[in-house]
PDB file with SEQRES, HELIX, SHEET and CRYST1 records, atoms N, CA, C and O in Angstrom:
SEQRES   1 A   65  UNK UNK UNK UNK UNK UNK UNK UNK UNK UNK UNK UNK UNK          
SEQRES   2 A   65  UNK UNK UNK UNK UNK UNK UNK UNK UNK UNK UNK UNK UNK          
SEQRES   3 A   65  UNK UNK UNK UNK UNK UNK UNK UNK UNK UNK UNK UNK UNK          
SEQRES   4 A   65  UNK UNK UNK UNK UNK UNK UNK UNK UNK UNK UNK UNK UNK          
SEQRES   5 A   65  UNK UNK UNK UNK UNK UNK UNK UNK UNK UNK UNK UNK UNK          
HELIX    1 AA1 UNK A   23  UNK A   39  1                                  17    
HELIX    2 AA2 UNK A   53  UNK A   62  1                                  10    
SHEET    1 AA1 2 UNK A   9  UNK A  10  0                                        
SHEET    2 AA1 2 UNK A  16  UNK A  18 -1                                        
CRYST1    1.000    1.000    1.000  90.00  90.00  90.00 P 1           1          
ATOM      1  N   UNK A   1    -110.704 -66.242  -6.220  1.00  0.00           N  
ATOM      2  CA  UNK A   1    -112.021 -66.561  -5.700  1.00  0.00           C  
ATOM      3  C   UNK A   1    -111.958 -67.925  -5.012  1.00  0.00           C  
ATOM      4  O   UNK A   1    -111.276 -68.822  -5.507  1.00  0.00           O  
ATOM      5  N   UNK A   2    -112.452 -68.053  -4.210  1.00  0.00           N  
ATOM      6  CA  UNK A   2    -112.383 -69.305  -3.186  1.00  0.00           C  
ATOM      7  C   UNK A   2    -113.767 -70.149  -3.697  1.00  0.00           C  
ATOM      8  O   UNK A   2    -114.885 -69.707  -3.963  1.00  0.00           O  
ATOM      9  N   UNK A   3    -113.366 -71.226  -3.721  1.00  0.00           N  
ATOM     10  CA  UNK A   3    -114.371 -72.174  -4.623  1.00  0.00           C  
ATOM     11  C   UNK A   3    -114.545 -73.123  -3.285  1.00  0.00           C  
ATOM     12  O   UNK A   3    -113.616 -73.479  -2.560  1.00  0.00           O  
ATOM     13  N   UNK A   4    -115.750 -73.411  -3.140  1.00  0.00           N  
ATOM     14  CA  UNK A   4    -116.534 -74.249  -1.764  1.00  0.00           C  
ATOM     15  C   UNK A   4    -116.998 -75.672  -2.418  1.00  0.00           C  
ATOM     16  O   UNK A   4    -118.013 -75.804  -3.102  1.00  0.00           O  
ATOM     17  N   UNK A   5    -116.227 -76.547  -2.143  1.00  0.00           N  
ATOM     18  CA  UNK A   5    -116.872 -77.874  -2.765  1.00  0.00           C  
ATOM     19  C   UNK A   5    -118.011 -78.292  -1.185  1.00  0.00           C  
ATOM     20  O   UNK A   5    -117.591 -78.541  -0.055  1.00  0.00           O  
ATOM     21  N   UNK A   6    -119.319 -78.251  -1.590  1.00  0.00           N  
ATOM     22  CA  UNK A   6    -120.322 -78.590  -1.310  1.00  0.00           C  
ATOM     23  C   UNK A   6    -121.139 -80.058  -1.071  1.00  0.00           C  
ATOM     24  O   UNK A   6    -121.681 -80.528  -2.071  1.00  0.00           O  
ATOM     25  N   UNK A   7    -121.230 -80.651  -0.058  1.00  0.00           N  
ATOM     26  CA  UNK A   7    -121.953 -81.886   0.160  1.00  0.00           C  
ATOM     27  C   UNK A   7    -122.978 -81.904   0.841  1.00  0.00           C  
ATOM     28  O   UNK A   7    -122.863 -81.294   1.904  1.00  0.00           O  
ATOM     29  N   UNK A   8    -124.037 -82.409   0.636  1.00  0.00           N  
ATOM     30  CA  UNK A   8    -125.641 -82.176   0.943  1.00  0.00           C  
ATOM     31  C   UNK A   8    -125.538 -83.144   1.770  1.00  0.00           C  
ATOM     32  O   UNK A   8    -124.889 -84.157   1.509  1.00  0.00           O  
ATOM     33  N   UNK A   9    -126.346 -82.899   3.189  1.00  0.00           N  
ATOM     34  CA  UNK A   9    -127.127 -83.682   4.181  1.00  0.00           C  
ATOM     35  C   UNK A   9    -128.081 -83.617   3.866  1.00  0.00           C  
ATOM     36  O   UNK A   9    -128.633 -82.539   3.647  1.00  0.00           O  
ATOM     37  N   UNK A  10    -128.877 -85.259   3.662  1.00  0.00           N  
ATOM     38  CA  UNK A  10    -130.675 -84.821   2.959  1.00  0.00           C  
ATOM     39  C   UNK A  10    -131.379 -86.088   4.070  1.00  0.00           C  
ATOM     40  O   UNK A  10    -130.834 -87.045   4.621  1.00  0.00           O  
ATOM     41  N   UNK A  11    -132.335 -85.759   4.087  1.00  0.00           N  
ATOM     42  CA  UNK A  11    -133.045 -86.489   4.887  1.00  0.00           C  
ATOM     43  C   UNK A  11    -133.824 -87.868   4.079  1.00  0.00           C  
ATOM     44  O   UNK A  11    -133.285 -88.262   3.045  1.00  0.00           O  
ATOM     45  N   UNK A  12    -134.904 -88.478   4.500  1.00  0.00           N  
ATOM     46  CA  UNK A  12    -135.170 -89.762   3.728  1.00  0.00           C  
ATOM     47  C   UNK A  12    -136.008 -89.352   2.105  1.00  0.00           C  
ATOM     48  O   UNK A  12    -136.091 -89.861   0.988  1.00  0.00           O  
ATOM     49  N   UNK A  13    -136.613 -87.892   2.953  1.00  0.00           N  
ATOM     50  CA  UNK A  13    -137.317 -87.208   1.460  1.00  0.00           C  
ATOM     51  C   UNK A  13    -136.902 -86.544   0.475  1.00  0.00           C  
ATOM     52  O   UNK A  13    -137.574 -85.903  -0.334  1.00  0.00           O  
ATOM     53  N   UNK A  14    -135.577 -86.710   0.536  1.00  0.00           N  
ATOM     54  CA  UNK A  14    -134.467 -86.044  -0.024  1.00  0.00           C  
ATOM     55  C   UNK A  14    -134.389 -84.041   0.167  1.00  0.00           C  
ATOM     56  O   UNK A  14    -134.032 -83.133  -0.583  1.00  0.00           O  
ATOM     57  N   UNK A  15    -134.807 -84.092   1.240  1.00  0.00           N  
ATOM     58  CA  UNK A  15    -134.768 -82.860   1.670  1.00  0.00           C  
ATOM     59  C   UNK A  15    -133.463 -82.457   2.477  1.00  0.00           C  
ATOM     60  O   UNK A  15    -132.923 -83.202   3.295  1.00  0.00           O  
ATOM     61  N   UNK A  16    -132.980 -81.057   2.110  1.00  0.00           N  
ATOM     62  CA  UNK A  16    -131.372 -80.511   2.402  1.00  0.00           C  
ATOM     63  C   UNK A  16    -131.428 -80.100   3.850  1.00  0.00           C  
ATOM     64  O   UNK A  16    -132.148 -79.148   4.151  1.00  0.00           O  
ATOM     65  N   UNK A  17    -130.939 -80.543   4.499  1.00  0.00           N  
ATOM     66  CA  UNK A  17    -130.739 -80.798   5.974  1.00  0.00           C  
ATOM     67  C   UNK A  17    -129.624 -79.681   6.317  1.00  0.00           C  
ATOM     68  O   UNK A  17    -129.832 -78.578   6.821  1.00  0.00           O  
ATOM     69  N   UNK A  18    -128.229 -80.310   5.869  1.00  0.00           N  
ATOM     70  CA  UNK A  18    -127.063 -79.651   6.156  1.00  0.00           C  
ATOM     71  C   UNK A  18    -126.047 -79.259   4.906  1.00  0.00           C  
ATOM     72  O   UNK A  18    -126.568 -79.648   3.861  1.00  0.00           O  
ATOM     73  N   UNK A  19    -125.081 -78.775   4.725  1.00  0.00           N  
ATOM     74  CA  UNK A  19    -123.789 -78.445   4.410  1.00  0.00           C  
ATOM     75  C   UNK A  19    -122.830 -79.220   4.688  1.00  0.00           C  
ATOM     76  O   UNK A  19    -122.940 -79.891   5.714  1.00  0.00           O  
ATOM     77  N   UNK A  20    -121.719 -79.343   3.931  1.00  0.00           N  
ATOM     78  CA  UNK A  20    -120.451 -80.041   4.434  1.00  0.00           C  
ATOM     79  C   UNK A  20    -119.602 -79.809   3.805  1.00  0.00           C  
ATOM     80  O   UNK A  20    -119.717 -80.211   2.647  1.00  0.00           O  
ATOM     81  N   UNK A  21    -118.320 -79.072   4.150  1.00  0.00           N  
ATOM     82  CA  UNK A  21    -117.533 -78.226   3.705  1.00  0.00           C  
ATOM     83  C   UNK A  21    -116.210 -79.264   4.266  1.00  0.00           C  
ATOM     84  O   UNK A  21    -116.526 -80.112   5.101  1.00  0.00           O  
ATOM     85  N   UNK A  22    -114.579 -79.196   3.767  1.00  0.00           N  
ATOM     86  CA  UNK A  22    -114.055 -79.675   4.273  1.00  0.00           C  
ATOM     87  C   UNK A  22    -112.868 -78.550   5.132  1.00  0.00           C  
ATOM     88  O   UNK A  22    -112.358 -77.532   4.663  1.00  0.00           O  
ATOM     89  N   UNK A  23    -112.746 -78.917   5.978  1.00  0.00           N  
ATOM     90  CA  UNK A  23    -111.969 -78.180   6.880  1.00  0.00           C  
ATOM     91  C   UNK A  23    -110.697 -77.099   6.686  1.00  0.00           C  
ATOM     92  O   UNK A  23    -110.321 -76.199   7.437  1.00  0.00           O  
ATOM     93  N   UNK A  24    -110.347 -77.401   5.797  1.00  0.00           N  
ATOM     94  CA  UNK A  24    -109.532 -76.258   4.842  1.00  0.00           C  
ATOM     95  C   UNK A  24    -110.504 -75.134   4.337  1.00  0.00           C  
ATOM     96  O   UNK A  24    -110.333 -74.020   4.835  1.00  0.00           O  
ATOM     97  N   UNK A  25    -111.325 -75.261   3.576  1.00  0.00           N  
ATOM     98  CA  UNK A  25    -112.135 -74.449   3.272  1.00  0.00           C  
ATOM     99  C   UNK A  25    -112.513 -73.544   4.365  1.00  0.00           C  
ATOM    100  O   UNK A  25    -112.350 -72.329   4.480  1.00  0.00           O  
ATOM    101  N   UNK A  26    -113.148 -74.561   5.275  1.00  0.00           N  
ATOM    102  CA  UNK A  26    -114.010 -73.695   6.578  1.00  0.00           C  
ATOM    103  C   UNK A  26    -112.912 -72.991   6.806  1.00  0.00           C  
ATOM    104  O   UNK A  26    -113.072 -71.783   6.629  1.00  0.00           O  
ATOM    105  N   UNK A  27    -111.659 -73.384   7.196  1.00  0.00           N  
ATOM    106  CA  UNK A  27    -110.576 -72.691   7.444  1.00  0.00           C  
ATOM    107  C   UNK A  27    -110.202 -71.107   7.109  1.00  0.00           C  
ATOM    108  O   UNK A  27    -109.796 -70.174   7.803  1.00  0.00           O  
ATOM    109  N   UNK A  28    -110.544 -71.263   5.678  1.00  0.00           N  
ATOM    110  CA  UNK A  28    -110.585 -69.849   4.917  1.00  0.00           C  
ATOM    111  C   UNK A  28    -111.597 -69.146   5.168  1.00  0.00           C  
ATOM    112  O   UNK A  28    -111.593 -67.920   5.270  1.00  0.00           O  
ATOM    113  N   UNK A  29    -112.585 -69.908   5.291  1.00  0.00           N  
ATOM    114  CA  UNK A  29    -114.165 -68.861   5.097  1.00  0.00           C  
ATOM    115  C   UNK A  29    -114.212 -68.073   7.025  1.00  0.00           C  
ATOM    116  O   UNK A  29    -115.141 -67.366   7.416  1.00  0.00           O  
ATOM    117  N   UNK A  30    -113.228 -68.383   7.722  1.00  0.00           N  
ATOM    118  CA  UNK A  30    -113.500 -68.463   8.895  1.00  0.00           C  
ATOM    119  C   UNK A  30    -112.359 -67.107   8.760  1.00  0.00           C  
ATOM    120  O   UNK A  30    -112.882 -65.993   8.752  1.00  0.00           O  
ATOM    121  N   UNK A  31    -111.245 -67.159   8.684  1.00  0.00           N  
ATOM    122  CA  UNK A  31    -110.601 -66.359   8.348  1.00  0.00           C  
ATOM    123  C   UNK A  31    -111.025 -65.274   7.506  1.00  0.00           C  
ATOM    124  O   UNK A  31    -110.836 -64.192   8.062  1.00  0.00           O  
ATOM    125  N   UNK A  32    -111.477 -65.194   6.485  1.00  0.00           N  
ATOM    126  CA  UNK A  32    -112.014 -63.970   5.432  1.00  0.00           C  
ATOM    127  C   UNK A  32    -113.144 -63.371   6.366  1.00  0.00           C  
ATOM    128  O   UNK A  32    -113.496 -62.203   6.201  1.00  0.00           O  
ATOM    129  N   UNK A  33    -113.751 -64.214   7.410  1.00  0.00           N  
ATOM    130  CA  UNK A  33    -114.911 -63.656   8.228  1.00  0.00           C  
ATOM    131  C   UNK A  33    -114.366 -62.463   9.564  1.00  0.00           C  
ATOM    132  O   UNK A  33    -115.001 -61.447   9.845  1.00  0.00           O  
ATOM    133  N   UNK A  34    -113.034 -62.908  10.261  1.00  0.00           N  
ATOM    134  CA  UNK A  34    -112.592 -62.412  11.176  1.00  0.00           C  
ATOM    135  C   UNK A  34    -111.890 -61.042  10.896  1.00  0.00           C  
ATOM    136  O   UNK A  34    -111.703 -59.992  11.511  1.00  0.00           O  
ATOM    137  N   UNK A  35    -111.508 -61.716   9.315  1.00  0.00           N  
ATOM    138  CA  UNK A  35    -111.023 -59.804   9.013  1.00  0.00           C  
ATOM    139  C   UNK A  35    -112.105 -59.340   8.270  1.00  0.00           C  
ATOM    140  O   UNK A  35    -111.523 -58.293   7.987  1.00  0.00           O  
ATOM    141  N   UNK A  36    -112.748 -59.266   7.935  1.00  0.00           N  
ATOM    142  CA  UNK A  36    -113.819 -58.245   7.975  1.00  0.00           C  
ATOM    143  C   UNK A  36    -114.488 -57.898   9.212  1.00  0.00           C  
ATOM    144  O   UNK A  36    -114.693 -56.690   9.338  1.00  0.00           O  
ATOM    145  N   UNK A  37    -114.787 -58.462   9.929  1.00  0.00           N  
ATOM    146  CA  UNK A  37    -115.153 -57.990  11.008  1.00  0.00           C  
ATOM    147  C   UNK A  37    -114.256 -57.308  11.502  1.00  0.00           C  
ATOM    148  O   UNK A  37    -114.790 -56.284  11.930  1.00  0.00           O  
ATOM    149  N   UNK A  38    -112.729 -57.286  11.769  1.00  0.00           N  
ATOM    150  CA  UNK A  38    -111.320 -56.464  12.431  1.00  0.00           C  
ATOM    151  C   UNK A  38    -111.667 -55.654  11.612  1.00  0.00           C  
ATOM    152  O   UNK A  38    -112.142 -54.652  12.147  1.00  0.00           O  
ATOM    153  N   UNK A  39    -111.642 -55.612  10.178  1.00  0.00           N  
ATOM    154  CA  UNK A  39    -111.759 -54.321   9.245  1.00  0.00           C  
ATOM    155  C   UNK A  39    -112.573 -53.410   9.158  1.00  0.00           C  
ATOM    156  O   UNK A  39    -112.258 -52.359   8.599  1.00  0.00           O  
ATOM    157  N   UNK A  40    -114.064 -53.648   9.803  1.00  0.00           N  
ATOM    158  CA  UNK A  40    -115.147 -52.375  10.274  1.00  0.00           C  
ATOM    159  C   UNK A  40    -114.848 -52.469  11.396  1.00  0.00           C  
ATOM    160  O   UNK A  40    -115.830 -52.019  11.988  1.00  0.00           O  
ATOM    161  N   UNK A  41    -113.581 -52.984  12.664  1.00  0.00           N  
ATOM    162  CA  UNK A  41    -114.175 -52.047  13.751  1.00  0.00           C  
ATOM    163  C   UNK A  41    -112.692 -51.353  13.811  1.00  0.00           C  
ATOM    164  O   UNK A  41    -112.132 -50.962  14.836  1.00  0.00           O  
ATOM    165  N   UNK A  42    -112.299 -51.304  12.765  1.00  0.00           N  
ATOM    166  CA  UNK A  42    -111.300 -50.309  12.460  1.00  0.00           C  
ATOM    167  C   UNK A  42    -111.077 -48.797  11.580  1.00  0.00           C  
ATOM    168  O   UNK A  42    -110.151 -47.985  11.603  1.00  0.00           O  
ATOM    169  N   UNK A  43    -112.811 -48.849  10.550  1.00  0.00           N  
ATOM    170  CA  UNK A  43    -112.301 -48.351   9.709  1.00  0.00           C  
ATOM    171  C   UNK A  43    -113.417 -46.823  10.506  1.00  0.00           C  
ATOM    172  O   UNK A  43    -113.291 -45.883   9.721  1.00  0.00           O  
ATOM    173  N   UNK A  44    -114.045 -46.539  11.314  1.00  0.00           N  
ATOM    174  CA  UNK A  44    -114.632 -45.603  11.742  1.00  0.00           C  
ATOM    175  C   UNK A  44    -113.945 -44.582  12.696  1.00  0.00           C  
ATOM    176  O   UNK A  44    -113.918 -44.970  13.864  1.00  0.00           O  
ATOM    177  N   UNK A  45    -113.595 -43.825  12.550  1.00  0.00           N  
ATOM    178  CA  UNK A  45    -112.316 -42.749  13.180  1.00  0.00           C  
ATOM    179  C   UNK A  45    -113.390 -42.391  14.407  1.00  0.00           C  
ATOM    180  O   UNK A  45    -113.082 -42.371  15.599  1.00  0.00           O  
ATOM    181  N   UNK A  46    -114.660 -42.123  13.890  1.00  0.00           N  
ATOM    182  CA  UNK A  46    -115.372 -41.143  14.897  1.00  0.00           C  
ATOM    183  C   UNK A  46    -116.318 -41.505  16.111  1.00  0.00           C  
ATOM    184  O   UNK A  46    -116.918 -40.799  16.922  1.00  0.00           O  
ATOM    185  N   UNK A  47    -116.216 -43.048  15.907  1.00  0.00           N  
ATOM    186  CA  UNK A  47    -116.713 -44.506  16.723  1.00  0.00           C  
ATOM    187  C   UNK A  47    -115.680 -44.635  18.040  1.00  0.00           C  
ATOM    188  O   UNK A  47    -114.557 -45.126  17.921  1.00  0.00           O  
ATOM    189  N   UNK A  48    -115.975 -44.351  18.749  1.00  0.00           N  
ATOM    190  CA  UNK A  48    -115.420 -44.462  20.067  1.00  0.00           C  
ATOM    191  C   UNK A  48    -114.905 -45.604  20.164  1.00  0.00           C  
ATOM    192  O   UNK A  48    -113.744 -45.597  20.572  1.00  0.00           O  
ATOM    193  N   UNK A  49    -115.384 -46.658  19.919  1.00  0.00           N  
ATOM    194  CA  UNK A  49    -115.317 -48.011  19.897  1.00  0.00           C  
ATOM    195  C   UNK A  49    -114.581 -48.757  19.006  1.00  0.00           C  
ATOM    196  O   UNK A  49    -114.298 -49.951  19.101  1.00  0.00           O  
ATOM    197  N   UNK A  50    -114.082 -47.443  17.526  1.00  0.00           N  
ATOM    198  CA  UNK A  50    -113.317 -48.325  16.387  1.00  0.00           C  
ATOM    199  C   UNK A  50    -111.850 -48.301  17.057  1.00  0.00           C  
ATOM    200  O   UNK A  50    -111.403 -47.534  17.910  1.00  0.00           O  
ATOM    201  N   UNK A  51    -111.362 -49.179  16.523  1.00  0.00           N  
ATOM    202  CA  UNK A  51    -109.921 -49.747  16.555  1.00  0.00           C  
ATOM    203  C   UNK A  51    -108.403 -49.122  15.969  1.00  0.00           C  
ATOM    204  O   UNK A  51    -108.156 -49.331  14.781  1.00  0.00           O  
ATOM    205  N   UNK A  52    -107.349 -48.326  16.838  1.00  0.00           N  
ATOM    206  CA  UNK A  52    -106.367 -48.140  15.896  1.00  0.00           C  
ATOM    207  C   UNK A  52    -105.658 -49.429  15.630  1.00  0.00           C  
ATOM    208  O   UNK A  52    -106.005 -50.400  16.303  1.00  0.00           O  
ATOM    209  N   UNK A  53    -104.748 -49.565  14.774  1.00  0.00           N  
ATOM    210  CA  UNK A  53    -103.967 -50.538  14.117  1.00  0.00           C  
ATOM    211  C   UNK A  53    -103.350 -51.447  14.614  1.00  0.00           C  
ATOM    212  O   UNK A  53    -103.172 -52.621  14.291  1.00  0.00           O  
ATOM    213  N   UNK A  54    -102.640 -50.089  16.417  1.00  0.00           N  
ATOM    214  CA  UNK A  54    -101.855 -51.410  17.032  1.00  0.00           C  
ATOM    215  C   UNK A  54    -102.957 -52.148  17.848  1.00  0.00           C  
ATOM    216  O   UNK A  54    -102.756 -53.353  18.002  1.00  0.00           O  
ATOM    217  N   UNK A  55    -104.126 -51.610  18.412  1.00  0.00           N  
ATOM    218  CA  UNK A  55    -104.716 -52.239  18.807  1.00  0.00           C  
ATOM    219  C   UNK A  55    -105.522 -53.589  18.205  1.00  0.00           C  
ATOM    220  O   UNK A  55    -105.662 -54.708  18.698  1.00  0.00           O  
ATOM    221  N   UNK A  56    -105.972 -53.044  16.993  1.00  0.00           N  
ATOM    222  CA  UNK A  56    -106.480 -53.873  16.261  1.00  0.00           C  
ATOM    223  C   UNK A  56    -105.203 -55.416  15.843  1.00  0.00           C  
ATOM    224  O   UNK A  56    -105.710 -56.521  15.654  1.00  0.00           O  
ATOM    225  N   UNK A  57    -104.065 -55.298  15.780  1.00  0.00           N  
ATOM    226  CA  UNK A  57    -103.111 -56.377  16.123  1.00  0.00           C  
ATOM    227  C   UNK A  57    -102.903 -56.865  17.182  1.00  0.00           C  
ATOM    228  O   UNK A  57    -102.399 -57.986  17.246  1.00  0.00           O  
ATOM    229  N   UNK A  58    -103.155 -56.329  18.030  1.00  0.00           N  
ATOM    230  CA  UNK A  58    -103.459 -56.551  19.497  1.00  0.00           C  
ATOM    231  C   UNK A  58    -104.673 -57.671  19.572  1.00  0.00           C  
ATOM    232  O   UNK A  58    -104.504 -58.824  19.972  1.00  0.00           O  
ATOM    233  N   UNK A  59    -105.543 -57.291  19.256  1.00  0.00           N  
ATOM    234  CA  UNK A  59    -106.652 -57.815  19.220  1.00  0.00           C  
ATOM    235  C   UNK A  59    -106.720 -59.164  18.495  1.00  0.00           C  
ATOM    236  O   UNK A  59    -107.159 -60.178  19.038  1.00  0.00           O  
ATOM    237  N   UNK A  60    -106.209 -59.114  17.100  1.00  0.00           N  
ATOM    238  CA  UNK A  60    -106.096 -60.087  16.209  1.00  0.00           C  
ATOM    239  C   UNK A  60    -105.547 -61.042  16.743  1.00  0.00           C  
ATOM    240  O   UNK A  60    -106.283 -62.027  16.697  1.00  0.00           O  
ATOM    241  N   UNK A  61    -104.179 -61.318  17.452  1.00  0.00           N  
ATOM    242  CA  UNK A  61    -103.519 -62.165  18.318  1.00  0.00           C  
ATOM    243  C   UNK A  61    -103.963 -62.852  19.749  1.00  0.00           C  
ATOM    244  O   UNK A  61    -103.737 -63.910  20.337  1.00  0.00           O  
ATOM    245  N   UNK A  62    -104.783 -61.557  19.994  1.00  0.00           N  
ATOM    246  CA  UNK A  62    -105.842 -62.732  21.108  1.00  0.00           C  
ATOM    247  C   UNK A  62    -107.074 -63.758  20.850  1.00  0.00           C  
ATOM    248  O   UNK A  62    -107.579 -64.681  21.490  1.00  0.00           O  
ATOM    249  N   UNK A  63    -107.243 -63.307  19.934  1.00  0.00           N  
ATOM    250  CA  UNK A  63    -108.203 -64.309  19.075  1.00  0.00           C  
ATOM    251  C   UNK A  63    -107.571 -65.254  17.943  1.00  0.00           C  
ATOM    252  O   UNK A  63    -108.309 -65.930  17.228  1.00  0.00           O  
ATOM    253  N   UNK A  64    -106.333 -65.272  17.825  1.00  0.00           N  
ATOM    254  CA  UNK A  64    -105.887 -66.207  16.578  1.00  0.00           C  
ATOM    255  C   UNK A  64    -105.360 -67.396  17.134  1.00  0.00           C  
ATOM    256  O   UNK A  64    -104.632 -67.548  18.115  1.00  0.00           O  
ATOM    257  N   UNK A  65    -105.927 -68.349  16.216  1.00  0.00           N  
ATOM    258  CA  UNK A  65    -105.616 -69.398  16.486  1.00  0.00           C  
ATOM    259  C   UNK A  65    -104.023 -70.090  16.525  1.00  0.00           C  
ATOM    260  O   UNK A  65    -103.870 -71.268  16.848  1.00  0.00           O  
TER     261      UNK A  65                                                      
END                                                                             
C-alpha cells in the first residue's frame, strides 16, 4: 500500500487551501494512474477503440517519461 505523507496549505483562517505531496510519491500516484487508464482501454475486446497489447506498449512508450 502506498502511504502519502501529507502537508496542508492553510490560509490565515486556518482553512485547507492545498496538498503537498513530495515528488516521489506524486511519482507513483502518477504512474498507478496511467496504468489504469492503459488497463481499461485495453480490457474491452468489443470497443473499437480498446487496445491490443502491442499496441497498448506502443502507446505506453509514447507517453513515458
Amino acid at each position: 500500500m502506498l502511504e502519502i505523507v501529507k502537508k496542508y496549505v492553510v490560509d490565515a483562517h486556518n482553512n485547507r487551501l492545498a496538498v503537498e505531496i513530495d515528488i516521489e510519491t506524486f511519482g507513483k500516484i502518477e504512474e498507478i494512474l496511467e496504468n489504469y487508464g492503459l488497463y481499461h482501454l485495453m480490457i474491452d475486446d468489443n470497443d473499437p477503440e480498446s487496445l491490443r497489447l502491442d499496441q497498448a506498449k506502443e502507446y505506453y512508450q509514447s507517453v513515458s517519461k
